[in-house]
N, C-alpha and C positions, 0 to 999 in steps of 0.2 A: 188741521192735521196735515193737508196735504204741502201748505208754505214752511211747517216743519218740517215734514220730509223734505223738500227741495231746498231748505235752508242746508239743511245737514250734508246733503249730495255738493252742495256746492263749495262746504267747507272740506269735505271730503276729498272732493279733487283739489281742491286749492294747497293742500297737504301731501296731495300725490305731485302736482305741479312745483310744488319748493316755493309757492308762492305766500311767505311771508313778508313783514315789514323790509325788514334788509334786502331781499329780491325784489320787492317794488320800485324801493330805492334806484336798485340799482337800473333797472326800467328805465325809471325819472330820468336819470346822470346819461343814460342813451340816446335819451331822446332832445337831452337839454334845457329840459324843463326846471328852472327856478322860480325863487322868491319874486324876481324881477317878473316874468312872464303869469306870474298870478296877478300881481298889479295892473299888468296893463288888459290880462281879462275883464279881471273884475270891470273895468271900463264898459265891457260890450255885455252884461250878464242879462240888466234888463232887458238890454234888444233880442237876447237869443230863449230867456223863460219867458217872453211874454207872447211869445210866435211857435211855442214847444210843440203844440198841437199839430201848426202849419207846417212846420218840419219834417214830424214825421210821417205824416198823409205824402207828401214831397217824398220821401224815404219808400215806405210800401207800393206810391205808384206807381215809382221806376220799376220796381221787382215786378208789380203787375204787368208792365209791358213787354217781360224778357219770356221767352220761354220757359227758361230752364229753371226758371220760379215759381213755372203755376201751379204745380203740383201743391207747394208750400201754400200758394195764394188763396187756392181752394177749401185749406182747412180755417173756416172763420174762427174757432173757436181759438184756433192757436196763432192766430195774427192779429186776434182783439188783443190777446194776452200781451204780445212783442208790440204790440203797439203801444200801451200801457208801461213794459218796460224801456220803451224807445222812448217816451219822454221824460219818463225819471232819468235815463241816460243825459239827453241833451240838457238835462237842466243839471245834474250832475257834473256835467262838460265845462260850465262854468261856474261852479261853486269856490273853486279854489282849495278843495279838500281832496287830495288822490293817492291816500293811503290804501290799509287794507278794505275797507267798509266800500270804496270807489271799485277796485279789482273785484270782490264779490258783486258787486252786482252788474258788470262787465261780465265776468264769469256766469251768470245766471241769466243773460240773454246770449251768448255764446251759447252754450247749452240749449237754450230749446232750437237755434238756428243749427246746431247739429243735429239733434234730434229728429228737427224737421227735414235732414239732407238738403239744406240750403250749400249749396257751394259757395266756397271763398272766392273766388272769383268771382260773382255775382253779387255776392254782399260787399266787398273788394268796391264794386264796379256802381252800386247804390249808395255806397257809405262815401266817395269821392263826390257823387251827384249833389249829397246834400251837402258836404263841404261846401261845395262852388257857393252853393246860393246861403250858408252862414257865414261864407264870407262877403257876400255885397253886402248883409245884415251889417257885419262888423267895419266896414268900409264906410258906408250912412251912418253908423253913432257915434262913429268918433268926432272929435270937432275939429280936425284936421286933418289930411290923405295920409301923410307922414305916420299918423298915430292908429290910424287906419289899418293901415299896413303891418305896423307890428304889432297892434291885437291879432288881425287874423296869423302872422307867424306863431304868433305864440299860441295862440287856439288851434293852429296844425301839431305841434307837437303833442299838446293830447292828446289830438286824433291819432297820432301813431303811436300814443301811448296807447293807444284801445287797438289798435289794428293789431298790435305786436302780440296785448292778450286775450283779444278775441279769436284772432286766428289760429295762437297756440289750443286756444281750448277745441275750437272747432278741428282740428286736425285729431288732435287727443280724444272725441268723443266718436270720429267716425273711426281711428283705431281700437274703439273699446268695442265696438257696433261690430266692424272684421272679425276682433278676437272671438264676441259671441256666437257668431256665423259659425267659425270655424270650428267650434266645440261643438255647435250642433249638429257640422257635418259629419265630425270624427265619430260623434254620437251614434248616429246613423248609420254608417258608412262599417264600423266595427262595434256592433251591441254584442253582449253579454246577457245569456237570456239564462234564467232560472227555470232548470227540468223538473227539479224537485228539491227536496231537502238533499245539501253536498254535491247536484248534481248541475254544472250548468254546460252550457251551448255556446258557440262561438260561430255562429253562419260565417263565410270570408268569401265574399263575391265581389267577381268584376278584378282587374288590374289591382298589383301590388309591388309597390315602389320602396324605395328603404324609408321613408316617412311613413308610410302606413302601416308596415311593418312594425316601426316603434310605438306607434300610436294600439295597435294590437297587442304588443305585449303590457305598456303601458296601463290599458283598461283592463284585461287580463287579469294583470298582478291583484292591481287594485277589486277587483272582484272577487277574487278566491279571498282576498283578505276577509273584506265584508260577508260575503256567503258562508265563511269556512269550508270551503268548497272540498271536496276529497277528489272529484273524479270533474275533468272538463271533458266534454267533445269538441275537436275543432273539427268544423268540415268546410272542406276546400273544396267542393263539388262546383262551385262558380271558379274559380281559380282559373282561368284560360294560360298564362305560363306564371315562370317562377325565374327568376337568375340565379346566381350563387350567392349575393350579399341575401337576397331575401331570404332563401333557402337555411342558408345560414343562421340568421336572424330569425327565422322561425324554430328553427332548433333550439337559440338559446334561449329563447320563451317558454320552450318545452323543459329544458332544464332549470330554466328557473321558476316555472310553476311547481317542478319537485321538489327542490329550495323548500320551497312552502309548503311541503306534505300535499302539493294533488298532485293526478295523475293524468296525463293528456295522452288522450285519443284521437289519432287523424282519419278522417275517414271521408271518402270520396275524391282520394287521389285519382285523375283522371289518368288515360295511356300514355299521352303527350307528357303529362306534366313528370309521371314518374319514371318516364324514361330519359326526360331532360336532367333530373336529378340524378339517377345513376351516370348519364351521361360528363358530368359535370365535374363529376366524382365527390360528391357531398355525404359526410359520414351517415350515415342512415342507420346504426346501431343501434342507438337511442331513440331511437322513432319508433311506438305503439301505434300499427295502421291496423282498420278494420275497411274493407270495402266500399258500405255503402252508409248511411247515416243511420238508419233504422238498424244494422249490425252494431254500429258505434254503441248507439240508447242502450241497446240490449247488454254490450259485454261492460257501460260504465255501471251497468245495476245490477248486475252479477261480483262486481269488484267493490259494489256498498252493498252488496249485503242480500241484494233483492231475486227472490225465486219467481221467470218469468215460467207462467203456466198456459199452453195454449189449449182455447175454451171447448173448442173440440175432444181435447184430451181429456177436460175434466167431467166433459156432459158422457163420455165413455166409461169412465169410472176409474181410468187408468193412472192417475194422479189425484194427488191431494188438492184440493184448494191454496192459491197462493199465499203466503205472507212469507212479511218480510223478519230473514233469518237473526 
C-alpha cells in the first residue's frame, strides 16, 4: 500500500513538473545524449552493475563525512531505503532505457532526498565523488583509453541528465515543504474560532502588514462562508499600530463580510491605535466598535438573537431565566 501511494506521489508531481515523454526528450537533446552514446555505454554496463553495491556505500559515505548530511545520515531507516534506490539508480545509469520509467525513478529518490532536507549542493558534491570513481571503472573496461574516455563522456551526460531532474525535483519539494510552513503560519497567526452557532471570533495579535491583512480577510471570507456565520467579533486588543493601507484593508473586510450577510464587531481598539486612525483620517462610518472583547460577545448575541441574563439577577427573582429569543 505504502509503494502505491509513493508511486502515485511520484506520478503526481511528474504531472505537476510537465515531465512527460516529449520533455524528457527534450532533457536528452540538452544534454546530447544519443543512440551513439548508448552504445558506447553499453560497453562499460557490466563494470558499473557488478560494483552497484560498491558505489553506492562510496556515495553515502561521502555524505557521512560532511556535516551538513548527518542529520539525513542518522535516520537508518531512510538511508537503507536511498540506498536500495541508489542502486537500482546506477544500474539504471547504464541500461540504455531513459525514458519516462528512468525519470520516475530519479523523481522518487529526489523525493525522499528532499524530504530528508538533503541539500543540493551536498548531494551536487557526493553525486560528482561517485562519478570520479565510475569513471576509472569505465576507463579499465574499455579495451582501449580512447574508448575509455568516450564511455565515461557519454555516461556524464546521464549523469546530467539526473542532476537536471533530481535537482528540479528537490528544489520543487522543499518549495512544497515553504508553502506548507506557510499555511500553518497563516493558520496560526490569523484563526477563525467558533463562539457558537453564527457566532465566530477572530483574535488579531502582534504586527500587521498589507500581507496579513489579506490573509485576515482571506480566512475570514472563507469562514463565514462555511460557518454561515451572521455576527463576527474581530478583536484587535493585541494590535500595537495600524497604517492607512492596513486600516483600510481592514475595513474592506468589514464590508465584505456584509457582502455575505455578517456582521463585524471590532472590539479592543486600543488609545494609540484609534487615535492613529482618526489621525490618518480613515472613514470609520462603517466600523461597529465595542470596547472590550467580553462587550463585543455580549452585543454579537444580542444581534442573534440571545437574551444575556446576569445570575445574580436571576437568583433575586428580578428576571426570567435566559433563552434564546
Amino acid at each position: 500500500m505504502a509503494s502505491d501511494l509513493a508511486g502515485t506521489a511520484d506520478k503526481t508531481l511528474a504531472q505537476e513538473m510537465g515531465l512527460d515523454e516529449a520533455a524528457i526528450e527534450r532533457r536528452r537533446r540538452l544534454v546530447g545524449l544519443g543512440p551513439d552514446d548508448t552504445k558506447r555505454i553499453a560497453s562499460i554496463r557490466d563494470a558499473i552493475t557488478q560494483r552497484a553495491e560498491e558505489y553506492a556505500s562510496l556515495f553515502f559515505n561521502y555524505l557521512a563525512q560532511t556535516d551538513e548530511a548527518r542529520d539525513f545520515m542518522r535516520n537508518r531507516e531512510l538511508v537503507e531505503q536511498a540506498r536500495r534506490l541508489k542502486v537500482q539508480h546506477l544500474t539504471a545509469m547504464v541500461s540504455g532505457e531513459y525514458g519516462a520509467e528512468y525519470a520516475l525513478q530519479r523523481l522518487r529518490l529526489a523525493r525522499l532526498y528532499g524530504r530528508a532536507g538533503l541539500e543540493e549542493r551536498v548531494f551536487m558534491a557526493a553525486f560528482h565523488h561517485l562519478l570520479r570513481a565510475m569513471g576509472v571503472a569505465a576507463f579499465r573496461a574499455a579495451p582501449e583509453p580512447e574508448a575509455g574516455i568516450e564511455a565515461f563522456f557519454s555516461l556524464q551526460k546521464v549523469a546530467f541528465l539526473d542532476l537536471g531532474l533530481m535537482v528540479d525535483v528537490m528544489v520543487a519539494e522543499r518549495e512544497r515543504l515553504i508553502t506548507r510552513q506557510q499555511e500553518a503560519i497563516r493558520e496560526l497567526t490569523t484563526p477563525v474560532l467558533q463562539i457558537r452557532d453564527r457566532l465566530l471570533m477572530l483574535p488579531i495579535i502582534g504586527m500587521i502588514d498589507t500581507h496579513r491583512a489579506r490573509l485576515v480577510t482571506e480566512n475570514l471570507l472563507h469562514a463565514i462562508r462555511a460557518n454561515r456565520a451572521k455576527v463576527v467579533v474581530m478583536d484587535v486588543t493585541g494590535v500595537l499600530a495600524v497604517d492607512t493601507k492596513v486600516a483600510n484593508h481592514l475595513l474592506q473586510t468589514v464590508a465584505a463580510a456584509r457582502l455575505m450577510g455578517a456582521t463585524v464587531i471590532v472590539t479592543g481598539l486600543s488609545a494609540e491605535v484609534s487615535q492613529t486612525l482618526v489621525n490618518l483620517g480613515v472613514d470609520l462610518a462603517g466600523l461597529q466598535t465595542i470596547g472590550d472583547l467580553q462587550g463585543g460577545i455580549e452585543e454579537a448575541e444580542r444581534v442573534l438573537g440571545y437574551e444575556v441574563i446576569h445570575r445574580d439577577a436571576r437568583l433575586n427573582g428580578l428576571a426570567a431565566p435566559a433563552r434564546a429569543l
